[in-house]
C-alpha positions in Angstrom: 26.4 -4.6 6.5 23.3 -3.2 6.6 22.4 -1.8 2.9 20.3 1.9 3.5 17.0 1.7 1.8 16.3 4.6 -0.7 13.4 6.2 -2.6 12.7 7.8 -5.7 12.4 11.5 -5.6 9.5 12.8 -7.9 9.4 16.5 -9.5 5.6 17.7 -9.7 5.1 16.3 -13.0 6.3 12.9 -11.8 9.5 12.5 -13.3 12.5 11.2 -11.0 14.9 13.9 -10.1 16.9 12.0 -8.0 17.0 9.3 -4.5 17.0 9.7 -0.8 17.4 7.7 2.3 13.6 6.6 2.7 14.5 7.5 6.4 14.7 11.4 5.8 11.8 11.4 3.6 8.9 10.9 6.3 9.0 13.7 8.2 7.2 16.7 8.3 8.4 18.3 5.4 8.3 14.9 3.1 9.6 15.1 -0.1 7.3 13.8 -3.3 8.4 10.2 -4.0 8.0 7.2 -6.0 5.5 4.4 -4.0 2.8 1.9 -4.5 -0.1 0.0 -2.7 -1.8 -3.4 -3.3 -4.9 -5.0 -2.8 -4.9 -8.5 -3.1 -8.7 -10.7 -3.0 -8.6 -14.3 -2.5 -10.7 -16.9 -4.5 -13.7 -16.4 -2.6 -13.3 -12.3 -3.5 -12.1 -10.9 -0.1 -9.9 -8.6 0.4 -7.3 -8.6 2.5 -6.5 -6.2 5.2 -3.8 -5.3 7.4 -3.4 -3.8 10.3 0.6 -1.5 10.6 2.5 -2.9 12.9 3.0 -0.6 15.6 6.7 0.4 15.4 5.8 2.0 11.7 7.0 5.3 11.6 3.7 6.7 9.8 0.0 5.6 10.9 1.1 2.8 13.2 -1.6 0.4 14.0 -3.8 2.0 11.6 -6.1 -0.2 9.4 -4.7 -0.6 5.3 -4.8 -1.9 2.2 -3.2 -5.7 1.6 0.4 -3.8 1.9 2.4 -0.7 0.2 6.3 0.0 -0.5 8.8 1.9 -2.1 10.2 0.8 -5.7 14.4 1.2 -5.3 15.7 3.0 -7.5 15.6 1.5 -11.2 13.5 -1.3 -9.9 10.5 -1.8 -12.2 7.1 -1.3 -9.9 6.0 -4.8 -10.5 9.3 -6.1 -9.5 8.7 -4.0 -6.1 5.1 -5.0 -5.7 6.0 -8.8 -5.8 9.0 -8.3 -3.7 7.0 -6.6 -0.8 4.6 -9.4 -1.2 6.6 -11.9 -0.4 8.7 -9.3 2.5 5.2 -8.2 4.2 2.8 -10.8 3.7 5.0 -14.0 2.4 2.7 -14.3 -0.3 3.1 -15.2 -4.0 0.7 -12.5 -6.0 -1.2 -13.9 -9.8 -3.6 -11.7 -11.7 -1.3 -8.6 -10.7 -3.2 -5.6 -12.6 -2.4 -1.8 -12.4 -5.7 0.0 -11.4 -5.1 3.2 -10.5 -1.3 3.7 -12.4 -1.7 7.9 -11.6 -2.9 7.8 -7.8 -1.3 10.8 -5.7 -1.7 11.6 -2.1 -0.5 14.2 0.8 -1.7 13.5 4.3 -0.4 14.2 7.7 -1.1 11.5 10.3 -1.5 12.6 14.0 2.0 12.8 15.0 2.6 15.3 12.3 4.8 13.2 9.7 3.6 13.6 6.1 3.1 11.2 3.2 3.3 12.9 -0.3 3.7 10.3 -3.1 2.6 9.6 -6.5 1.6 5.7 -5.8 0.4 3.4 -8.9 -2.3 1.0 -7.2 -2.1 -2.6 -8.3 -4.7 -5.3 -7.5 -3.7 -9.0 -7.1 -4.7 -12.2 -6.3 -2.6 -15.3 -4.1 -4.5 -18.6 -3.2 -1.3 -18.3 -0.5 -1.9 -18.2 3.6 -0.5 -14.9 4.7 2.8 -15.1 7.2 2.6 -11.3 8.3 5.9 -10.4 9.0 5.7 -9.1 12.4 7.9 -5.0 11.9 5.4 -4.5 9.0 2.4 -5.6 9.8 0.4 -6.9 13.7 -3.0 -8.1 12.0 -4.8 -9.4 8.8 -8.0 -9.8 8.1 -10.2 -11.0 4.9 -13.1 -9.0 4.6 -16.4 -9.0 2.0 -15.8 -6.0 -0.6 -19.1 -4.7 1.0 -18.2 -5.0 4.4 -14.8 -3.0 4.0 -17.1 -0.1 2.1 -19.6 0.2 4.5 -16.9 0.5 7.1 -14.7 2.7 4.9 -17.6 5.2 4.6 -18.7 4.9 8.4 -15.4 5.3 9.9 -12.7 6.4 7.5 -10.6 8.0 10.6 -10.2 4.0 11.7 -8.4 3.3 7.7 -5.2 4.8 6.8 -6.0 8.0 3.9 -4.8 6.5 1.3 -7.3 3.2 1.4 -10.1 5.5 2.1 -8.6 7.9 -1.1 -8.1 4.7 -3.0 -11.3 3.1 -2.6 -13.0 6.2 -3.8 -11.6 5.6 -7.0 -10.8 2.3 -7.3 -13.4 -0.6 -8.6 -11.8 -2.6 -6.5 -15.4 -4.3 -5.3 -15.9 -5.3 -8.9 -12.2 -6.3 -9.4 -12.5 -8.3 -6.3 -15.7 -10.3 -7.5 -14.0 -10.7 -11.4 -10.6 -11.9 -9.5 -12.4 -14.7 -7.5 -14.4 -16.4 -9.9 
């Protein structure tokens, strides 16, 4: 039996009023909800990137962060975050850190479906080899701190909005650098 995935509903303040099917929340008329994102640097101080796998029902095959979810409802955040780790990427995370624990977004991608969420951004480490699991994600790529914000800031239409967003207001370069050594 095939258990149906729910979110956390969010009131403007950010306190939970309630769950819904995660599949009637993207649409075009998206409800605020509960979410997160991760970056996650390797030793060296690379981040990793990902590429949505193409069947995603928002941004498909759009450049990312390391991966994002949906906390179920009473799961702790952390919890999530390591669970979609493992689920996305089959990697272990260390150094987890909350970097950005008040992060909020709306955008509309081209085919009209909306993400609204208040999503606490986490960065992380793993000394693991990412196993992309193939309905969430179609490429990875480690890139140079510098390399991903010269391309964020030449061609953000190429990045989903919430890494370009993100990276405005994350020190995730610096992070990156402090994670690795």
């Amino acid at each position: 039996m095939n258990e149906i995935e729910e979110v956390v509903l969010l009131d403007e303040e950010g306190r939970e009023i309630g769950t819904a099917p995660k599949s009637s929340v993207h649409g075009t008329d998206t409800a605020l909800h509960l979410a997160f994102s991760c970056h996650v640097v390797d030793r060296e101080g690379r981040v990793l990137v990902t590429r949505r796998a193409l069947d995603k029902t928002t941004w498909p095959g759009v450049w990312t962060n390391s991966f994002c979810g949906h906390p179920r409802p009473a799961e702790p955040v952390i919890n999530a975050v390591r669970r979609r780790a493992e689920h996305e990427l089959g990697i272990t995370l260390t150094d987890l850190t909350l970097a950005l624990p008040l992060f909020r977004y709306r955008a509309t991608d081209a085919s009209g479906i909306v993400e609204h969420e208040i999503c606490p951004v986490y960065v992380a480490r793993t000394d693991d080899v990412p196993r992309p699991n193939p309905l969430e994600v179609s490429e990875i790529a480690w890139v140079e701190p510098g390399d991903l914000a010269t391309a964020l800031e030449a061609t953000p239409w190429a990045f989903s909005p919430w890494l370009v967003l993100q990276a405005r207001q994350l020190s995730l370069f610096a992070t990156a650098e402090q994670l690795a050594s």
